[in-house]
mmCIF file as Biopython writes it, N, C-alpha, C and O atoms, coordinates in Angstrom:
data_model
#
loop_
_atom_site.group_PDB
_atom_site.id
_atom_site.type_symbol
_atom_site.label_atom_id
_atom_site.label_alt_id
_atom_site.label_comp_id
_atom_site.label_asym_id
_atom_site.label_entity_id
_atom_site.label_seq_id
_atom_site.pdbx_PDB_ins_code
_atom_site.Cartn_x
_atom_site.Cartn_y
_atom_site.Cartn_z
_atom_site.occupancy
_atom_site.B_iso_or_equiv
_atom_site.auth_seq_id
_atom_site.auth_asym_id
_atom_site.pdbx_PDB_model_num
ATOM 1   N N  . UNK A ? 1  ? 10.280  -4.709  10.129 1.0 0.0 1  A 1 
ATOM 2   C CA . UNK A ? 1  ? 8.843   -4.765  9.950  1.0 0.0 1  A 1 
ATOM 3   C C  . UNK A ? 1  ? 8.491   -5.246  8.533  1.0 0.0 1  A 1 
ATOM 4   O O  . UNK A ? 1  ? 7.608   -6.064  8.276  1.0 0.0 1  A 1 
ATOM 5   N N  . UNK A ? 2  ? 9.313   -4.618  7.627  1.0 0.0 2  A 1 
ATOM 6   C CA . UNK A ? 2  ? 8.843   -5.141  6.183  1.0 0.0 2  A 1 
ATOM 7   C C  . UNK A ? 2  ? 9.201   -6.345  6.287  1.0 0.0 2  A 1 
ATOM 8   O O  . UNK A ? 2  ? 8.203   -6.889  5.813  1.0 0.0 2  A 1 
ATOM 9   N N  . UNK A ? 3  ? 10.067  -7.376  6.627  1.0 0.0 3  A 1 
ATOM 10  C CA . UNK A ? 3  ? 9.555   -8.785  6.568  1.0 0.0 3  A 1 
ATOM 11  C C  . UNK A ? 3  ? 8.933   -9.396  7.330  1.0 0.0 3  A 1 
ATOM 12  O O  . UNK A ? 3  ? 8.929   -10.609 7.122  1.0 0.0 3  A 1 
ATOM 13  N N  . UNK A ? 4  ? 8.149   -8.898  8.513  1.0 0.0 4  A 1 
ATOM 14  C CA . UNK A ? 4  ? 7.124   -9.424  9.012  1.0 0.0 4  A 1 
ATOM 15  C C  . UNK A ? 4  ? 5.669   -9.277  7.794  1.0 0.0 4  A 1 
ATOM 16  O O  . UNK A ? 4  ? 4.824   -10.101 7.445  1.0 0.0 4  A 1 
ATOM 17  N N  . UNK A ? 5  ? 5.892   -7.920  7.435  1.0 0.0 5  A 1 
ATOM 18  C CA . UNK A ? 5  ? 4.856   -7.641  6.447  1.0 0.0 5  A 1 
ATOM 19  C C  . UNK A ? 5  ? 4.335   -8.379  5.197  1.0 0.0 5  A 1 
ATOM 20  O O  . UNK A ? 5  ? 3.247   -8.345  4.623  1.0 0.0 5  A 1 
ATOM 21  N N  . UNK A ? 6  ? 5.397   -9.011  4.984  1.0 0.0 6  A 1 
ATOM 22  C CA . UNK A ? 6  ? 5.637   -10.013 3.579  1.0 0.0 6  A 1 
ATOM 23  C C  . UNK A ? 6  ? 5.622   -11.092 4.080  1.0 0.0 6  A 1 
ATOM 24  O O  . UNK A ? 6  ? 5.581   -11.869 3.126  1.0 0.0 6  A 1 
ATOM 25  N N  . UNK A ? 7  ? 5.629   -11.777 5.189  1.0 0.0 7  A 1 
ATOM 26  C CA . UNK A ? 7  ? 5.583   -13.184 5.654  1.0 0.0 7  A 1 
ATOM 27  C C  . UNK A ? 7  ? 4.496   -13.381 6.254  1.0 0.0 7  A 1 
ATOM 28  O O  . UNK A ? 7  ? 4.309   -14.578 6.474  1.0 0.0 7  A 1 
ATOM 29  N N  . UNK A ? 8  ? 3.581   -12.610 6.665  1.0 0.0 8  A 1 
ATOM 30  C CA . UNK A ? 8  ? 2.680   -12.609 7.259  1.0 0.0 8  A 1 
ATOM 31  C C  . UNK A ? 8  ? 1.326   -13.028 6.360  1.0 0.0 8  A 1 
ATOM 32  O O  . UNK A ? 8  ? 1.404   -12.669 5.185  1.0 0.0 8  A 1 
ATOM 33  N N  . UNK A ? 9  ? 0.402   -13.561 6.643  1.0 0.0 9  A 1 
ATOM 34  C CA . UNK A ? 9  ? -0.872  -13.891 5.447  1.0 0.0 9  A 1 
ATOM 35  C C  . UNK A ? 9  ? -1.457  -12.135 5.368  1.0 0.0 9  A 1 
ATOM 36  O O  . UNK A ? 9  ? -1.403  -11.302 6.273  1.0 0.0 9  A 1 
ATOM 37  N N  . UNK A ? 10 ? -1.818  -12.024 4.446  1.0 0.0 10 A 1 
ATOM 38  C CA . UNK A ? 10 ? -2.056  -10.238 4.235  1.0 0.0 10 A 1 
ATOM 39  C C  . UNK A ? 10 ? -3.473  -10.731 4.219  1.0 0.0 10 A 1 
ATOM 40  O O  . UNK A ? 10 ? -4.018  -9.742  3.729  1.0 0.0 10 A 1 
ATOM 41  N N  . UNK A ? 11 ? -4.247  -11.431 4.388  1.0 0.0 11 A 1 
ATOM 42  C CA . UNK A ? 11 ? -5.641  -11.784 4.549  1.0 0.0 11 A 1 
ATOM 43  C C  . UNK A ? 11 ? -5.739  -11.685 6.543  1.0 0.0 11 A 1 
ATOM 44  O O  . UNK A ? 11 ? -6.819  -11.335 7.017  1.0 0.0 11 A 1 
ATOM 45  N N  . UNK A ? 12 ? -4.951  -11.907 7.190  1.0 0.0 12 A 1 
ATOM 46  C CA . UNK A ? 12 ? -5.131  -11.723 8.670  1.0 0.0 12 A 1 
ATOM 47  C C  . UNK A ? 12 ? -4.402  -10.662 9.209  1.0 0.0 12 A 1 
ATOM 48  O O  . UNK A ? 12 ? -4.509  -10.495 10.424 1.0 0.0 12 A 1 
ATOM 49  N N  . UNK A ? 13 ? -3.700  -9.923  8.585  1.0 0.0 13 A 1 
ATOM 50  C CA . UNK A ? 13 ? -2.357  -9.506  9.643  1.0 0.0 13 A 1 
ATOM 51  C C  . UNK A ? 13 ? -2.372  -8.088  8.604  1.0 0.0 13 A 1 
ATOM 52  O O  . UNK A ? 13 ? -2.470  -8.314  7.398  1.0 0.0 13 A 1 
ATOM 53  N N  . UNK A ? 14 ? -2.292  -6.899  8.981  1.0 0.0 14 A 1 
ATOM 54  C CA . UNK A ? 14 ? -2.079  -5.742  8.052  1.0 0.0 14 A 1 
ATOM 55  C C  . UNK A ? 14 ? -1.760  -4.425  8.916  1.0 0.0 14 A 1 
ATOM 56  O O  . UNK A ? 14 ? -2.257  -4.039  9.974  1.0 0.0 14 A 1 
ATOM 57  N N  . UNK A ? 15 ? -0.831  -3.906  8.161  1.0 0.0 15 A 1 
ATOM 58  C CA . UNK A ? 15 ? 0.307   -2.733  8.959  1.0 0.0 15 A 1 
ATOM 59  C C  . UNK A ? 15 ? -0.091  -1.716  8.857  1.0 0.0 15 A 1 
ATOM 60  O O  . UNK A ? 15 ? 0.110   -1.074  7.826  1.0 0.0 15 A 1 
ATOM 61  N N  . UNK A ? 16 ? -1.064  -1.027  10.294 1.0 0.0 16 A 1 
ATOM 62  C CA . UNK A ? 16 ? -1.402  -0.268  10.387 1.0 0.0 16 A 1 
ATOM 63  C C  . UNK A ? 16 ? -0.566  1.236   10.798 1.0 0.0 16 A 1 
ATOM 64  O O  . UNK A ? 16 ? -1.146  2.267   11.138 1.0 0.0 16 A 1 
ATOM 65  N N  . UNK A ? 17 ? 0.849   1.078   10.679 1.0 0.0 17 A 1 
ATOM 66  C CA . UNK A ? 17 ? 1.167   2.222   11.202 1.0 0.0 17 A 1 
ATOM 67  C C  . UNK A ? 17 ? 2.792   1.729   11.172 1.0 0.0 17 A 1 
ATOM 68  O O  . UNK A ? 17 ? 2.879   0.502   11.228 1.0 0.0 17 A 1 
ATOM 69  N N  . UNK A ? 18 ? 4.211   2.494   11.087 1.0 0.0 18 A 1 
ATOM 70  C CA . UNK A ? 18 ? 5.534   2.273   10.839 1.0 0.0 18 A 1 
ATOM 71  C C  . UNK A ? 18 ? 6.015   0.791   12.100 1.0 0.0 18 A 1 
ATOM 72  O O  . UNK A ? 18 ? 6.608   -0.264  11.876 1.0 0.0 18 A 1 
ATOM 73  N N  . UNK A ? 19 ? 5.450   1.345   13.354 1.0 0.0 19 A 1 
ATOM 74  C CA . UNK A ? 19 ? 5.554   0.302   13.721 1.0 0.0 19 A 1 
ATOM 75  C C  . UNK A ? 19 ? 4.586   -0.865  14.324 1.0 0.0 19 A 1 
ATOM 76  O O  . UNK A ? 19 ? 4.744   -1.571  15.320 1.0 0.0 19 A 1 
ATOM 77  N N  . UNK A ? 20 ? 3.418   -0.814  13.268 1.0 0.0 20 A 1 
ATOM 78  C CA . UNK A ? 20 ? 2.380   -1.807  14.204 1.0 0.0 20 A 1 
ATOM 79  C C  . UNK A ? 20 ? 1.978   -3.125  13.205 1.0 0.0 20 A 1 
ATOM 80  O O  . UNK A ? 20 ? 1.463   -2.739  12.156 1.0 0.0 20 A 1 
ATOM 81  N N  . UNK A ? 21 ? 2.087   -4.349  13.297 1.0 0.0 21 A 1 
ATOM 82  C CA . UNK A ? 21 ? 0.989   -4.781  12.185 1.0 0.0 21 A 1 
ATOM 83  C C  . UNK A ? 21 ? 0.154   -5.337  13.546 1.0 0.0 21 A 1 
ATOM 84  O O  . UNK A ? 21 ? 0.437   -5.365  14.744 1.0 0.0 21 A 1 
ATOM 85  N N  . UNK A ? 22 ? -1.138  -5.811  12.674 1.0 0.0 22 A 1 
ATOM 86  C CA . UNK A ? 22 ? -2.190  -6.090  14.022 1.0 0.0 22 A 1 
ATOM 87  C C  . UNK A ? 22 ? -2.776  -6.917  13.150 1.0 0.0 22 A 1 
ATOM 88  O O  . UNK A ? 22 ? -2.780  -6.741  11.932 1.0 0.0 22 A 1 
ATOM 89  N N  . UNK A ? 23 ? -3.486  -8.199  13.967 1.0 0.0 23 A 1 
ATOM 90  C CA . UNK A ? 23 ? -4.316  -9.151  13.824 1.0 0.0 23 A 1 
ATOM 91  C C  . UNK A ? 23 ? -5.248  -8.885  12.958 1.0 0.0 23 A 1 
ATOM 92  O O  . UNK A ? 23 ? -4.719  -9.738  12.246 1.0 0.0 23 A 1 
ATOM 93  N N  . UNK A ? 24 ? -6.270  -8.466  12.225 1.0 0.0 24 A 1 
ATOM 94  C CA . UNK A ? 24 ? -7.842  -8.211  12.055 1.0 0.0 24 A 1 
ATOM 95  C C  . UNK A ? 24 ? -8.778  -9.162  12.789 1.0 0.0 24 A 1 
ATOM 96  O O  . UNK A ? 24 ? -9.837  -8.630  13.123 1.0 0.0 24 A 1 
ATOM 97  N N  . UNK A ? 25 ? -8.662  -10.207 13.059 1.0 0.0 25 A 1 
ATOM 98  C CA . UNK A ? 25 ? -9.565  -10.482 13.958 1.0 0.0 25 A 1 
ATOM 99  C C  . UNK A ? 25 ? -9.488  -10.223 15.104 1.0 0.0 25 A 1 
ATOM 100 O O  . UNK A ? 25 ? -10.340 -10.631 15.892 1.0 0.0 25 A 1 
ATOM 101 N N  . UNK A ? 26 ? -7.980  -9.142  15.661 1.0 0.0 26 A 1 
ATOM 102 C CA . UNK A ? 26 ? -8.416  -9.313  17.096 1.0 0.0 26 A 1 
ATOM 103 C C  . UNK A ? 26 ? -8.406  -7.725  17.225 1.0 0.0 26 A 1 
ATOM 104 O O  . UNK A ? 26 ? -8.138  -7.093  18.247 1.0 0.0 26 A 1 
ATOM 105 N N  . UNK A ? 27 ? -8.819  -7.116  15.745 1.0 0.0 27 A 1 
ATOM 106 C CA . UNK A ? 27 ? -9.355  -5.524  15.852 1.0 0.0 27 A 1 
ATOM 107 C C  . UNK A ? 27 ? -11.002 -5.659  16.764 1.0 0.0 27 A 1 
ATOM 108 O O  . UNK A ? 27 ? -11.908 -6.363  16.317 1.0 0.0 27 A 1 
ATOM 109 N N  . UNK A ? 28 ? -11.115 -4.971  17.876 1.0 0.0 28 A 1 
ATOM 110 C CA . UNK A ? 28 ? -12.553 -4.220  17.978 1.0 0.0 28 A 1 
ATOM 111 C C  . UNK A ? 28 ? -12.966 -3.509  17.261 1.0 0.0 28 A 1 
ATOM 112 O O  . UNK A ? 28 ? -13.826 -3.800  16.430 1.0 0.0 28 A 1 
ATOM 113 N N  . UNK A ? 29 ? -12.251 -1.965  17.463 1.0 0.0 29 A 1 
ATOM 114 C CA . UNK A ? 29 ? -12.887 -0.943  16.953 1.0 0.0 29 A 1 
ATOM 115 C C  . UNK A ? 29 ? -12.109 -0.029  16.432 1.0 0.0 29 A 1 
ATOM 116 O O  . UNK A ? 29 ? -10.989 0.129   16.919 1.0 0.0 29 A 1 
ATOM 117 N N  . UNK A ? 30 ? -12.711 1.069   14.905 1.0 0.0 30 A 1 
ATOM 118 C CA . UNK A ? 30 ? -11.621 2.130   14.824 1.0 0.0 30 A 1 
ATOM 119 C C  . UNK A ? 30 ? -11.861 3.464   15.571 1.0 0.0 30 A 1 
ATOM 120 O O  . UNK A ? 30 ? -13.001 3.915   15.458 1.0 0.0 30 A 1 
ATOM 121 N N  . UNK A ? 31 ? -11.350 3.874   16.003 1.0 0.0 31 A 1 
ATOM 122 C CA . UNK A ? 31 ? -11.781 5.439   16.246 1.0 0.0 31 A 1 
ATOM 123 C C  . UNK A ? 31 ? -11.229 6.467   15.846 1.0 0.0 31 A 1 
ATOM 124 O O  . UNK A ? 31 ? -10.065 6.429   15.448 1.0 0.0 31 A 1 
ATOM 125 N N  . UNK A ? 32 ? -11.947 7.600   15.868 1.0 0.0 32 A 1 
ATOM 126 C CA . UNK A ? 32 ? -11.439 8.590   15.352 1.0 0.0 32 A 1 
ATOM 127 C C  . UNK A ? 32 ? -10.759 9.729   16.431 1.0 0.0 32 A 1 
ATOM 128 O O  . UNK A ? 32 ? -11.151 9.667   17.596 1.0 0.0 32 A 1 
ATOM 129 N N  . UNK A ? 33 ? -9.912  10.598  16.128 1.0 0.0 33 A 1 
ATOM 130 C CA . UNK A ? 33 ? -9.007  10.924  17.090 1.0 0.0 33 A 1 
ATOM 131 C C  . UNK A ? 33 ? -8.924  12.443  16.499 1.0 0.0 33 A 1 
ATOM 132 O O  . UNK A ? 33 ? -8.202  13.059  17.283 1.0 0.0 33 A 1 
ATOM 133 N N  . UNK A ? 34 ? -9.245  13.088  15.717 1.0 0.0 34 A 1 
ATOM 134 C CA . UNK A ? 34 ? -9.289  13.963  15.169 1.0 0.0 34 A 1 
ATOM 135 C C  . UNK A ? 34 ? -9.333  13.989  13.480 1.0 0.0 34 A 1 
ATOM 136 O O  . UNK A ? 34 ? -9.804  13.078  12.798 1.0 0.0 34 A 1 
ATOM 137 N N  . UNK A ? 35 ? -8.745  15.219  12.964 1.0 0.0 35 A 1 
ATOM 138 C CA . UNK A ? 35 ? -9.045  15.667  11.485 1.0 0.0 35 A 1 
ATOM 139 C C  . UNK A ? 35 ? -8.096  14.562  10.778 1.0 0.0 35 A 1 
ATOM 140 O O  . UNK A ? 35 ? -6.901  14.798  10.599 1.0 0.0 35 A 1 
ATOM 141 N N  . UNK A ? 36 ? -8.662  13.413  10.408 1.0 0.0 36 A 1 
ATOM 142 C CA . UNK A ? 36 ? -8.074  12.531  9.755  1.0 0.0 36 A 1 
ATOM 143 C C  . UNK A ? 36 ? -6.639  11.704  10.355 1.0 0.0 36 A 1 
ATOM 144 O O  . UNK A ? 36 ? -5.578  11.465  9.778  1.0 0.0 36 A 1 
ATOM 145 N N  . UNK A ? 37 ? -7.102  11.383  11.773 1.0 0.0 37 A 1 
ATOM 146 C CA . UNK A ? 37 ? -6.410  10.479  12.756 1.0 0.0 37 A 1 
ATOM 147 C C  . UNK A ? 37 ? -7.159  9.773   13.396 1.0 0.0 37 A 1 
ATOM 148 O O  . UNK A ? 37 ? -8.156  10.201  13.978 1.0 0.0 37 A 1 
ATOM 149 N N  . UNK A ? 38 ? -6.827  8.709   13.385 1.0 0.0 38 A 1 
ATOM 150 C CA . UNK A ? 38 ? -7.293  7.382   13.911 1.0 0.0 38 A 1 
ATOM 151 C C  . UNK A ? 38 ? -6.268  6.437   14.938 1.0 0.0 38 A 1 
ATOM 152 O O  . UNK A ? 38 ? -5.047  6.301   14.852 1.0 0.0 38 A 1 
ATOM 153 N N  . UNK A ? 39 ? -7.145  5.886   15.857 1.0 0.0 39 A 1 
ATOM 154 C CA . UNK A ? 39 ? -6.298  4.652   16.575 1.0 0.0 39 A 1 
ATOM 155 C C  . UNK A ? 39 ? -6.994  3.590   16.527 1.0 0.0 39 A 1 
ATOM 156 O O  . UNK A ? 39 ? -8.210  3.780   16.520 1.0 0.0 39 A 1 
ATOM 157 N N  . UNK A ? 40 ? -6.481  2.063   16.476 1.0 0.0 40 A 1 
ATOM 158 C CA . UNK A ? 40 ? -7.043  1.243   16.459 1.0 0.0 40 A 1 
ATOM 159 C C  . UNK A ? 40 ? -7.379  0.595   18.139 1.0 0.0 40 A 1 
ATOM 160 O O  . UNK A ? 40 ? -6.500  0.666   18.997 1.0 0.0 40 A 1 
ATOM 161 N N  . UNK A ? 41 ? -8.373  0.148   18.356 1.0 0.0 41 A 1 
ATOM 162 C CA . UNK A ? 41 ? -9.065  -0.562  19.870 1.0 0.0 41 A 1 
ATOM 163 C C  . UNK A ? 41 ? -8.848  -1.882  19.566 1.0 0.0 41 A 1 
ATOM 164 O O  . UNK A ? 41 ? -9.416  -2.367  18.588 1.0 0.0 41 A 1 
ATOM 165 N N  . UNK A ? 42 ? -8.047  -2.601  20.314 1.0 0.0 42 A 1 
ATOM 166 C CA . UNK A ? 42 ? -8.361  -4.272  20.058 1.0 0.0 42 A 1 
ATOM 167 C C  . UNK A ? 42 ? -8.603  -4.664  20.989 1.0 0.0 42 A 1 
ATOM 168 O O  . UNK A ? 42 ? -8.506  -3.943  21.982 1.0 0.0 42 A 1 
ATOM 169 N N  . UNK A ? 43 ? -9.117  -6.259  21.113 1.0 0.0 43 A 1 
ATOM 170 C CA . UNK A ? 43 ? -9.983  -6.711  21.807 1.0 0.0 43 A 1 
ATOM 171 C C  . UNK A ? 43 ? -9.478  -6.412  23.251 1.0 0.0 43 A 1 
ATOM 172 O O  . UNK A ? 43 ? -10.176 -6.202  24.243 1.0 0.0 43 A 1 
ATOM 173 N N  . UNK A ? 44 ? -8.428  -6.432  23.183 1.0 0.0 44 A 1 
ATOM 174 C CA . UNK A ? 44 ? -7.585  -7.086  24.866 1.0 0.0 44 A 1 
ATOM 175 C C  . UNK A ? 44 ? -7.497  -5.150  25.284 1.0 0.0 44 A 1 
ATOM 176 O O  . UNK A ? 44 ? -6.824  -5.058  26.310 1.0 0.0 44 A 1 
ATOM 177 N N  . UNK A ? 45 ? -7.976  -3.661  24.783 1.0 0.0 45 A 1 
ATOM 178 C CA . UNK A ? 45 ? -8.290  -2.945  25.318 1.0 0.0 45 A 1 
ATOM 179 C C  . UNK A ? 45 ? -6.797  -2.023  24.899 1.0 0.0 45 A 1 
ATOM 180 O O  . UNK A ? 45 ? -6.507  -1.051  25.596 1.0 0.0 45 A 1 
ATOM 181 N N  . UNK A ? 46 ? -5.891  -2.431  23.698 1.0 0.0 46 A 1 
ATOM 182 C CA . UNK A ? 46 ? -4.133  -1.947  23.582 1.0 0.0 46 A 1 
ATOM 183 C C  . UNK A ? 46 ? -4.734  -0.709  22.632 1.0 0.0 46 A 1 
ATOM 184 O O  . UNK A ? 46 ? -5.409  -0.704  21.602 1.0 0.0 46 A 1 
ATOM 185 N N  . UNK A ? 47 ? -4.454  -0.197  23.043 1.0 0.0 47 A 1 
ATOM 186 C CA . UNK A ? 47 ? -5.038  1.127   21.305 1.0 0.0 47 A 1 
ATOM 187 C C  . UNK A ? 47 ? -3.384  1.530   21.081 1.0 0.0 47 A 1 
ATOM 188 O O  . UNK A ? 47 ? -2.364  1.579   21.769 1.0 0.0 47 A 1 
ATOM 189 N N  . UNK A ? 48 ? -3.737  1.747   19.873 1.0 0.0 48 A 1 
ATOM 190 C CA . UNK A ? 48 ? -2.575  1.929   18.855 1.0 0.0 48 A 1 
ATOM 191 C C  . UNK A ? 48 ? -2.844  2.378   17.667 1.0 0.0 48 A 1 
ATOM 192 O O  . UNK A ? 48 ? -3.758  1.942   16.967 1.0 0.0 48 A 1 
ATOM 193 N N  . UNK A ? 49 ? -1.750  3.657   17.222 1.0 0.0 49 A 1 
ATOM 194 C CA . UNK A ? 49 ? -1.987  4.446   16.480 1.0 0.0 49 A 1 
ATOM 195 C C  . UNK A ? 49 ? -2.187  3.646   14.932 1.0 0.0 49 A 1 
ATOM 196 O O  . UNK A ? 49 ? -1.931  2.520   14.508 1.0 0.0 49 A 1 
ATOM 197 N N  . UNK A ? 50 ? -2.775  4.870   14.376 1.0 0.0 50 A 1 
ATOM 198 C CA . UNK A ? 50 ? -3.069  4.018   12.184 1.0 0.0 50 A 1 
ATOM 199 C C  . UNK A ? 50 ? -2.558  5.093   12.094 1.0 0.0 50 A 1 
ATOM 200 O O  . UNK A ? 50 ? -2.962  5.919   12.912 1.0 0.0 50 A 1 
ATOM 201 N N  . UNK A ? 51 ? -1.686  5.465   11.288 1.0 0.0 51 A 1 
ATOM 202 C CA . UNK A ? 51 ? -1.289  6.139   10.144 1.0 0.0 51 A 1 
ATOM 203 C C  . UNK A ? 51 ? -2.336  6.553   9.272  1.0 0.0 51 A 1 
ATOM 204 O O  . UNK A ? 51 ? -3.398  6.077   9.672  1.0 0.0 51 A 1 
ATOM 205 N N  . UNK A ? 52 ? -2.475  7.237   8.252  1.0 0.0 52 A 1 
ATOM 206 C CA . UNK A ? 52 ? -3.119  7.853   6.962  1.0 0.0 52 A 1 
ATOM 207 C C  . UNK A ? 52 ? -3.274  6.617   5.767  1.0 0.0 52 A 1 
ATOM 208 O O  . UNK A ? 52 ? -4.335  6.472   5.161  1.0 0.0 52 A 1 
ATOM 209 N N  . UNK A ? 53 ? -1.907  5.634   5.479  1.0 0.0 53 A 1 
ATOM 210 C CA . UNK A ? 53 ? -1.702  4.518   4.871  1.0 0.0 53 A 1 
ATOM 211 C C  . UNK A ? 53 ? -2.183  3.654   5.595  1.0 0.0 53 A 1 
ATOM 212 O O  . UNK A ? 53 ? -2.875  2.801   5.039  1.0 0.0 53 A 1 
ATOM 213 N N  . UNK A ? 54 ? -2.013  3.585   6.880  1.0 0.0 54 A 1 
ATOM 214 C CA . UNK A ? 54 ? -2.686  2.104   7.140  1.0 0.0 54 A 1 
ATOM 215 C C  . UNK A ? 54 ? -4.475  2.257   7.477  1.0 0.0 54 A 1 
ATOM 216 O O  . UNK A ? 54 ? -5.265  1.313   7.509  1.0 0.0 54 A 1 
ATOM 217 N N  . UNK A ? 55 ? -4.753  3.494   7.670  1.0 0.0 55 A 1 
ATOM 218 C CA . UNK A ? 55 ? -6.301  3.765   7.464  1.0 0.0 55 A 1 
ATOM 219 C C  . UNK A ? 55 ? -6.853  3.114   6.268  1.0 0.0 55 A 1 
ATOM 220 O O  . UNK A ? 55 ? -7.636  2.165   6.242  1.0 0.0 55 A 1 
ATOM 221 N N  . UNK A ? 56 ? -6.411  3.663   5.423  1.0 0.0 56 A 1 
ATOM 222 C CA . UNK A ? 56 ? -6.574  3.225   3.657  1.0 0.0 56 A 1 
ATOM 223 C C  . UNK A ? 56 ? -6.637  1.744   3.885  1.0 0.0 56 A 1 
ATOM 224 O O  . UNK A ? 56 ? -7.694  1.125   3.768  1.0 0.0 56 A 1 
ATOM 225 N N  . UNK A ? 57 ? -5.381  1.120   4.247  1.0 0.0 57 A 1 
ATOM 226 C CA . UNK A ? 57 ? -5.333  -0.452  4.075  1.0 0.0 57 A 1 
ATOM 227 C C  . UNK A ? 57 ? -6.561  -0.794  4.627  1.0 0.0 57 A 1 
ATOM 228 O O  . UNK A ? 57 ? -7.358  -1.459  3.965  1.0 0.0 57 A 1 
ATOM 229 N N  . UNK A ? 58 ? -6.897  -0.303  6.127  1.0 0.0 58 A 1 
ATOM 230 C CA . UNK A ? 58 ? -7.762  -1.037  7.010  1.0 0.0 58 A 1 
ATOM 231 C C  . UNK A ? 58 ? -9.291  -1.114  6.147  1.0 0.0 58 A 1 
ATOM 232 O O  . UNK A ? 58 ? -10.023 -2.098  6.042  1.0 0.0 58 A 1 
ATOM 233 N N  . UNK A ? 59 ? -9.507  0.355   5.544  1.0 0.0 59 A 1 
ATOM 234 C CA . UNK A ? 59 ? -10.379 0.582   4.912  1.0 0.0 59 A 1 
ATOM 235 C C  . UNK A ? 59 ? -11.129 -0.508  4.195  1.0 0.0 59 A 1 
ATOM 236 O O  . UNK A ? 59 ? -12.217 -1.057  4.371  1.0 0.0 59 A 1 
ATOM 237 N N  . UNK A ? 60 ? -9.691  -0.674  2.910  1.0 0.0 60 A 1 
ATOM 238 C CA . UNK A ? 60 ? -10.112 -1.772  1.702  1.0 0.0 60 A 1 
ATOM 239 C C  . UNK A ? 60 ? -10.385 -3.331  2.062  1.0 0.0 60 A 1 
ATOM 240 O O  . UNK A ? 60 ? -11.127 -4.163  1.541  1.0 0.0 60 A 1 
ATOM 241 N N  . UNK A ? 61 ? -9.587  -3.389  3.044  1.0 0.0 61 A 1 
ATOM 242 C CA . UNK A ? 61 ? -9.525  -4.544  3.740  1.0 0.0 61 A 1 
ATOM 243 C C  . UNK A ? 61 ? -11.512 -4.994  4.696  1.0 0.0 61 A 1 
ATOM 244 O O  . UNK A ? 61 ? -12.335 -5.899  4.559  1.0 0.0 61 A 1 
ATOM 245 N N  . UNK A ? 62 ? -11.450 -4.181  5.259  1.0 0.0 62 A 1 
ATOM 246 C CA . UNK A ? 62 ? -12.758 -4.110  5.980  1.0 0.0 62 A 1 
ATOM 247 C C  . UNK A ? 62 ? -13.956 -4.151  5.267  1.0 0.0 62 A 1 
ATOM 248 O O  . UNK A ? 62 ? -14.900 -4.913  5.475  1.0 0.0 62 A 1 
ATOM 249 N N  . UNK A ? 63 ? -13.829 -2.988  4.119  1.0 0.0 63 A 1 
ATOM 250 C CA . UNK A ? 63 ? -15.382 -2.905  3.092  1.0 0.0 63 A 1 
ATOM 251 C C  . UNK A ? 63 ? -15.275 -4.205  2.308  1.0 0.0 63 A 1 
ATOM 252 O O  . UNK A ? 63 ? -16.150 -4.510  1.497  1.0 0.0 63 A 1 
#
């Protein structure tokens, strides 16, 4: 995964979780899943978990 992570443009592509990186444009939605857990919704309907770190990323990335 870490060299997908590093080869990847970090402007489209960001690792939401040990084993996920995901598109940003083909994020829908985040949701919340409880006390500081999240999964990500993408377009095509796949949800998949964020981590605590990749919340953060998605965060800075998004605002």
């Amino acid at each position: 995964m870490k060299y997908f992570e590093k080869h990847l443009n970090p402007g489209d592509f960001v690792r939401i979780h040990r084993s996920h990186i995901i598109r940003l444009s083909l994020l829908n939605k985040i949701e919340s899943t409880g006390k500081e857990s999240h999964r990500a919704v993408m377009n095509d309907g796949t949800i998949l978990p964020i981590s605590k770190n990749g919340h953060s990323k998605l965060k800075s990335l998004l605002s």
